[in-house]
C-alpha positions in Angstrom: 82.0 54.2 61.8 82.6 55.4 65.4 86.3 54.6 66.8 86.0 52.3 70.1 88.0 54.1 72.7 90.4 51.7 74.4 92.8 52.4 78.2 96.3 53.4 77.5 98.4 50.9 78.7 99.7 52.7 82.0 95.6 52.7 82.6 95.7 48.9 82.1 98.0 48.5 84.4 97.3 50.4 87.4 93.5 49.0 87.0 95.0 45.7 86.9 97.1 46.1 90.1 94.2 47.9 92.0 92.3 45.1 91.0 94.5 42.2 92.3 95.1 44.3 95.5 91.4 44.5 96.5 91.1 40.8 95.4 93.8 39.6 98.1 92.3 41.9 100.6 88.9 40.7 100.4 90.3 36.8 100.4 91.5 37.5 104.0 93.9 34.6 103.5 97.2 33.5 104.9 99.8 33.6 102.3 102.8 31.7 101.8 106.2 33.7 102.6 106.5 33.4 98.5 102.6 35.2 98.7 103.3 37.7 101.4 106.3 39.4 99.7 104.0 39.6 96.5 101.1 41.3 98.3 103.8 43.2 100.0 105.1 44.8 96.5 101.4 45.2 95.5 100.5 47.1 98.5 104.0 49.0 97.8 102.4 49.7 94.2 98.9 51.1 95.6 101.0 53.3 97.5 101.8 55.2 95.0 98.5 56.0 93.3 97.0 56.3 97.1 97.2 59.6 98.7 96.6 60.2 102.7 93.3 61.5 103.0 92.1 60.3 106.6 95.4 62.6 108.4 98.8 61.9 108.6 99.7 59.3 111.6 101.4 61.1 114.8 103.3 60.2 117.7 100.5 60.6 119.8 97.8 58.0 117.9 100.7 55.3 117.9 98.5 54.2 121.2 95.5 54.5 120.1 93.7 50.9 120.0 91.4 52.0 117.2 93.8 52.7 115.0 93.0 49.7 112.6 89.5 51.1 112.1 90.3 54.4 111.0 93.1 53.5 108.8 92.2 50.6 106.1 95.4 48.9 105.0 96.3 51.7 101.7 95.4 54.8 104.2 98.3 53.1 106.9 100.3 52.9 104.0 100.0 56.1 102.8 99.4 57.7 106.2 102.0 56.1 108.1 106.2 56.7 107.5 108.6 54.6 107.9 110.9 57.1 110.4 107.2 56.9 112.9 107.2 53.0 112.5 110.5 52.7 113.5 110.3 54.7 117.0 107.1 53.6 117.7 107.9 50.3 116.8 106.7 48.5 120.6 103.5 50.4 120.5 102.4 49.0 117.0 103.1 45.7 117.9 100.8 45.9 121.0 97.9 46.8 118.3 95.8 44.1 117.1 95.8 44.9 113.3 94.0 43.4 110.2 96.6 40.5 108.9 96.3 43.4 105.2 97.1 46.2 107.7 99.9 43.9 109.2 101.5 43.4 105.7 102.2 46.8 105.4 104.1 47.4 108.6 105.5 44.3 107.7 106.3 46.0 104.0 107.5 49.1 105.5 109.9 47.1 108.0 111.3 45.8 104.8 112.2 48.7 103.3 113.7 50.1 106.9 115.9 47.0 107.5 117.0 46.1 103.8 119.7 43.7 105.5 117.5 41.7 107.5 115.4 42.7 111.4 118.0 43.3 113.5 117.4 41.5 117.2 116.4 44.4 118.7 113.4 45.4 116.1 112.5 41.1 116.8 112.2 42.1 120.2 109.5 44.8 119.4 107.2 43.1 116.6 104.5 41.7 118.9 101.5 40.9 116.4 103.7 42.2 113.8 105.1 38.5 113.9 101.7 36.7 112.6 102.5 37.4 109.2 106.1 36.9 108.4 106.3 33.3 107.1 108.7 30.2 108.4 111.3 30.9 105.0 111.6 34.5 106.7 112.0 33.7 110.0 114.9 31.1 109.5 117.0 34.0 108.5 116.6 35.6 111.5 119.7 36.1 114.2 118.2 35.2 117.5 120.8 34.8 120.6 119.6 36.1 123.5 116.2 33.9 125.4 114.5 36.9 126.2 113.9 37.5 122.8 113.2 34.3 121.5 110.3 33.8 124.1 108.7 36.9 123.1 109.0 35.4 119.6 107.4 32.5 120.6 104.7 33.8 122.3 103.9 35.6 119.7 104.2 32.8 116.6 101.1 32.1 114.5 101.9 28.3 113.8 103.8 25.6 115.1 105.7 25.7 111.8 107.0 29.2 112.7 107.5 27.8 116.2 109.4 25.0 114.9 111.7 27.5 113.5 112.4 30.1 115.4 113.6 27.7 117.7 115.6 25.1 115.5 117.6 28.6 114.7 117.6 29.7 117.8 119.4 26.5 119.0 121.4 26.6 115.8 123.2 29.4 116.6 123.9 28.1 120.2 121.4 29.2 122.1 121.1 28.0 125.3 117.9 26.4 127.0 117.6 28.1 130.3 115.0 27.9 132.7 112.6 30.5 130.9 112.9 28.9 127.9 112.1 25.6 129.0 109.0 26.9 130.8 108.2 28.7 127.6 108.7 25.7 125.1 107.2 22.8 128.2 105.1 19.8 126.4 104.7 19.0 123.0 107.4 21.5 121.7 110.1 20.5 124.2 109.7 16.9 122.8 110.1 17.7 119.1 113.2 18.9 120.1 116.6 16.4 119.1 117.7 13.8 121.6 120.9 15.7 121.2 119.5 19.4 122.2 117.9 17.9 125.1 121.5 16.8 126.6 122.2 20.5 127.1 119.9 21.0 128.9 122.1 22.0 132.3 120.8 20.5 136.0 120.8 24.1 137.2 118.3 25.2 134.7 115.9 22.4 134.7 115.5 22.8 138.6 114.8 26.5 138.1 112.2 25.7 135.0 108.4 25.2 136.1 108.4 20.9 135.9 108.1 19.9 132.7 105.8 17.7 130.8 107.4 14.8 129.1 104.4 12.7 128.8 104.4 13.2 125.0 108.3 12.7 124.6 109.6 9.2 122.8 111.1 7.1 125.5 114.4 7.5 125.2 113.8 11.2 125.4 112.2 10.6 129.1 115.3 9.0 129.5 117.5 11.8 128.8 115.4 14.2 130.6 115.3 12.1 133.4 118.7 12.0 133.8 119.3 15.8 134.2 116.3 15.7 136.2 117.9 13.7 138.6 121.0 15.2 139.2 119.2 18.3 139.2 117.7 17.6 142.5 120.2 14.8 143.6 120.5 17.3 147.0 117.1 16.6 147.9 117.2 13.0 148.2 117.4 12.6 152.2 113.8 14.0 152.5 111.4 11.7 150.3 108.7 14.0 151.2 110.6 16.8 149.7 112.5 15.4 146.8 109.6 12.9 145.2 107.2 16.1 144.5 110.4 17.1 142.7 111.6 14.3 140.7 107.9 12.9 140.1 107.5 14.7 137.0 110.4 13.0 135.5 109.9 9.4 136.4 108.6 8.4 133.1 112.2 8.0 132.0 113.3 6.6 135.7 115.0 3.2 136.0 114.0 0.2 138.0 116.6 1.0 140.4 115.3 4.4 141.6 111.6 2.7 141.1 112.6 0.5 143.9 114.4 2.7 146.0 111.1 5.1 145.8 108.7 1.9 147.3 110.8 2.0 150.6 109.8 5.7 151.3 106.2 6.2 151.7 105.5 8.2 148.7 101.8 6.7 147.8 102.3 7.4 144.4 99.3 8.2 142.6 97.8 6.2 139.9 98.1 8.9 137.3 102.1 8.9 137.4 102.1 5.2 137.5 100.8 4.6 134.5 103.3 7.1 132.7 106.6 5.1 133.7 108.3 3.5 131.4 106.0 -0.1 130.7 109.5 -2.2 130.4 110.5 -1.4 133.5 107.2 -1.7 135.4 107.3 -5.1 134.0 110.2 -6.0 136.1 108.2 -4.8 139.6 107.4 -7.0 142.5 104.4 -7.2 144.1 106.1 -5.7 147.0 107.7 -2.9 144.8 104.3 -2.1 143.6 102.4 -2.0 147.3 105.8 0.4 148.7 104.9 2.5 145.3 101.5 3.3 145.4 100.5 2.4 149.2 97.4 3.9 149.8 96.5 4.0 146.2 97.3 0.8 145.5 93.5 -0.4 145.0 93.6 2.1 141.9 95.2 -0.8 139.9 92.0 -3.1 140.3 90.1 -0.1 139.1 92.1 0.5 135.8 93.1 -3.2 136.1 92.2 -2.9 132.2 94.6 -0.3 131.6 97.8 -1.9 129.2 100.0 -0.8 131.8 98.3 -3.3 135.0 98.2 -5.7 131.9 101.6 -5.7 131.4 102.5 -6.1 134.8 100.0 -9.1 135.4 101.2 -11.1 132.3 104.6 -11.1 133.9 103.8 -12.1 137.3 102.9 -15.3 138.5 99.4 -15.9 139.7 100.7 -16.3 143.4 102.1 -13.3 143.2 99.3 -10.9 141.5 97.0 -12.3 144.0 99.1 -11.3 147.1 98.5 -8.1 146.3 95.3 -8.2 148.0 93.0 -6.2 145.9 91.4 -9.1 143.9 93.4 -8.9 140.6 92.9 -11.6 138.3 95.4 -13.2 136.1 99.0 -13.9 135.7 101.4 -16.2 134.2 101.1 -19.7 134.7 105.0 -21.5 135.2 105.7 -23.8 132.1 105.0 -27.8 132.5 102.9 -30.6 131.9 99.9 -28.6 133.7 99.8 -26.0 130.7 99.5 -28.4 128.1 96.1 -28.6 126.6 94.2 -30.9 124.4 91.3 -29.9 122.8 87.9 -32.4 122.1 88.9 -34.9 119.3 87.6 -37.5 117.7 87.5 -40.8 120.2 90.1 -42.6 118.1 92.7 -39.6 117.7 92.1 -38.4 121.1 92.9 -42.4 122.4 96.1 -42.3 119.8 96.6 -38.6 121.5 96.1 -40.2 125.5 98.6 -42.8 124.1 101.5 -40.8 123.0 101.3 -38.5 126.3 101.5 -42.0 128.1 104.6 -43.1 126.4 106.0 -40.0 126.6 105.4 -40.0 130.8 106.4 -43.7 130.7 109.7 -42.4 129.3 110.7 -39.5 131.3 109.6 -42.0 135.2 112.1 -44.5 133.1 115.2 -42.3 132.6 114.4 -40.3 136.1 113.6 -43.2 138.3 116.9 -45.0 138.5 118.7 -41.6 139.0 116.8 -41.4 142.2 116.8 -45.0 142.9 
């Protein structure tokens, strides 16, 4: 009987790790940090059954923007060493690699910084970045803003945005004016009520204005606060200082509300309807016309809007209507005038006429002789 040849078992297992390795590089997907570092090793492990046939990689093809298609991911890893990498560092950042291709600079970076990326390598990872994974990037020593914008700019996720900035603050960073510009909207919001007090007054006014509009409430507050001493110098000139402050007024108080009506400002609708709803509430007609002058007829034309609810429901009739812009509604003072009675049957709605009369009977019988 013929003898069935089977694989050693070194066979078996390089056939089975080439195998896995082409299977993760055709998925194209993006791996958990857990993943990465498992595709790194594998990659590692092709390395050593791949020899460099396209050309070893030189100084002077570390610019060269084609780069990813002549190298597929095992010829950069066989092609490219580590000492090249880490001079040229900057310039293979700048290259838009394959996420496979990024896993082994990533790989090699491993193997040159066994301790960790020191700040200075963060500095220069560019795309580099998009595949190191939020469990990675906690572990990193950021200090200095410069560097943790670049990060920032270049994260892949909000996750790994999340991160690199929670760490960055962590370790004391400070939010200066670039940072704020860099981090403005959503992410600026997710930060703690208790990061956002460092902000400093001298930073803020240097930052581009910020956009709070997605920040809780009491985070408005906060960022009002600095906001306001941050241009507290401007104050004489309303035409000067409210272009300044307006940004912020979501998380103004009624005081500097009212002080803004008396100075012309014709605030527009849109900035209206981003302060704070409680203190709107509290408005007077004549606040209101001071605020918005010339725009004031935007409030019949969002009248829906729950903010010109909200301000109608707590005003008198009398005094939405002096408005002048044909607003309807309001809240009508409590007594005898509110009280409704709906259609009943004749002889419980003469019981009903009763009891109201009695009850008026009463009240002319205890008041009377007090004003007699």
């Amino acid at each position: 009987m013929k003898k069935t040849m089977l694989p050693n078992s070194n066979a078996m297992k390089i056939m089975s790790t080439i195998a896995i390795g082409l299977f993760l590089i055709a998925s194209n997907l993006q791996p958990s940090f857990s993943e990465s570092h498992s595709r790194s090793l594998i990659l590692y492990r092709l390395k050593r059954e791949t020899s460099c046939t396209e050309g070893n990689i030189t100084e002077s093809l570390t610019t060269e923007l084609t780069l990813p298609a002549l190298y597929s991911a095992e010829q950069l890893d066989a092609c490219l060493s580590n000492e090249l990498l880490e001079r040229n560092l900057i310039e293979f950042g700048l290259i838009a690699f394959g996420r496979d291709q990024l896993q082994v600079l990533m790989t090699k970076l491993r193997q040159i910084f066994p301790n960790g990326l020191p700040e200075q390598a963060i500095r220069r990872l560019g795309f580099i970045i998009t595949v190191y994974g939020p469990e990675e990037v906690i572990t990193w020593n950021i200090t200095m803003p410069s560097t943790l914008i670049l990060v920032l700019r270049n994260s892949p996720n909000m996750n790994t945005t999340g991160t690199v900035l929670q760490n960055y603050l962590g370790r004391s960073g400070p939010l200066t004016a670039d940072v704020l510009t860099e981090i403005n909207g959503p992410i600026l919001c997710s930060l703690s009520e208790a990061n956002l007090q460092t902000i400093a007054p001298a930073e803020l006014r240097r930052a581009s204005p910020l956009n709070i509009s997605t920040c809780t409430q009491p985070k408005k507050n906060i960022i009002y606060g600095i906001a306001e001493t941050a241009f507290q110098n401007e104050t004489a000139v309303p035409s000067v200082y409210f272009p300044l402050i307006e940004p912020y007024l979501p998380g103004a108080p009624l005081s500097t509300l009212q002080t803004l009506s008396t100075q012309n400002i014709n605030m527009n609708y849109a900035t209206f309807r981003n302060l704070n709803p409680e203190v709107v509430e509290k408005l007077t007609a004549a606040d209101i016309r001071g605020l918005l002058g010339v725009n004031l007829g935007s409030l019949k034309v969002n009248e829906r809007d729950e903010i010109v609810r909200r301000w109608v429901r707590s005003h008198t009739p009398t005094e939405v209507d002096s408005l002048g812009i044909n607003l309807v509604g309001g809240a009508e003072p409590f007594g005898l005038g509110n009280l409704f009675v709906g259609n009943l049957p004749s002889s419980a709605s003469m019981n009903c006429h009763g009891i109201l009369l009695s009850a008026l009977i009463t009240v002319m019988g205890v008041t009377l002789p007090s004003i007699l």
